[in-house]
C-alpha positions in Angstrom: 12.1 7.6 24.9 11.6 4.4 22.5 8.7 4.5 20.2 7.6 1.5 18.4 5.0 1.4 15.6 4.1 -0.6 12.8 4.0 0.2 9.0 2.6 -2.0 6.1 4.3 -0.7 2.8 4.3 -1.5 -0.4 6.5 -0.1 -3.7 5.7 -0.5 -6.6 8.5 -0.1 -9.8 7.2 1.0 -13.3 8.5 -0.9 -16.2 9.4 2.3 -17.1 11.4 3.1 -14.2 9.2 5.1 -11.8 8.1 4.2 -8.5 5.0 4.6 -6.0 4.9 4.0 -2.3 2.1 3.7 -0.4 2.0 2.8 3.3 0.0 3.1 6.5 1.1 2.6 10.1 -0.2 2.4 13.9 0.5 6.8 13.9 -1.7 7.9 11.3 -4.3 4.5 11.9 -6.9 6.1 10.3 -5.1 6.9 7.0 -3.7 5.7 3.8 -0.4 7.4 2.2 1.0 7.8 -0.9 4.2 8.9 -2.6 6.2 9.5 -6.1 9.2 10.0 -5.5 10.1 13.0 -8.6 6.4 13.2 -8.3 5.9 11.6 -11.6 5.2 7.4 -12.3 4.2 6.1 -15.7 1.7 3.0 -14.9 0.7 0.7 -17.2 -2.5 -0.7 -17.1 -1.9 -3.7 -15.0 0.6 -1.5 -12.9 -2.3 0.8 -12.3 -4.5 -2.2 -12.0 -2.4 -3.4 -8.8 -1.5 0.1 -7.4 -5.6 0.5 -7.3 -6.1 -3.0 -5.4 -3.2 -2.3 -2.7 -4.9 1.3 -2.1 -8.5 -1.0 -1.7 -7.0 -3.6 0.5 -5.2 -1.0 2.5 -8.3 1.4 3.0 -10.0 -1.6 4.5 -7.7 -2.1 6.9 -7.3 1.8 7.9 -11.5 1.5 8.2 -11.4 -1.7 10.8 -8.6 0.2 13.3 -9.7 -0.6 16.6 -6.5 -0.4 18.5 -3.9 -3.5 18.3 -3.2 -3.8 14.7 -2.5 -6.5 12.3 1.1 -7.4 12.5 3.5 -6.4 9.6 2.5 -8.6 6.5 4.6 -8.4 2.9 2.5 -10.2 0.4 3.2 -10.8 -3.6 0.2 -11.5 -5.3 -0.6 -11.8 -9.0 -2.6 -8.9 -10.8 -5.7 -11.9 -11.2 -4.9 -12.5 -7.3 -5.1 -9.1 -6.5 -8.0 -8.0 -8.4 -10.2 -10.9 -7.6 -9.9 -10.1 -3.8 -12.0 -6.7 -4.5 
């Protein structure tokens, strides 16, 4: 059997040197996940800042699932980007 979904992801590296992964993808539709690797990540406040706006945009999308969804998208946006959008 050949299964083929789609994931949006995102990772996001600390200054400090940890790392937080979130993601969402056509087998969990309804959800939003999130990871730290070594279960610890030091944000700063703009890290946090974008970490909270991905976790916004990507709730909205997990909220509008109504089959087909949105094809794989990689975006780089500024915090002010970012944070304007919500």
């Amino acid at each position: 059997m050949f299964t083929v979904s789609r994931e949006t992801k995102a990772t996001l590296v600390t200054q400090a040197g940890g790392k937080v992964v979130g993601w969402h993808n056509d087998k969990e539709a309804r959800h939003v996940s999130i990871a730290v690797p070594g279960d610890r990540a030091k944000l700063t406040p703009v890290e946090a800042r974008n970490l909270a706006a991905w976790l916004i945009d990507a709730a909205r999308e997990a909220e509008k699932v109504e089959g087909d969804r949105s094809p794989l998208r990689t975006a780089t946006l500024g915090t002010a980007e970012r944070v304007a959008r919500w």
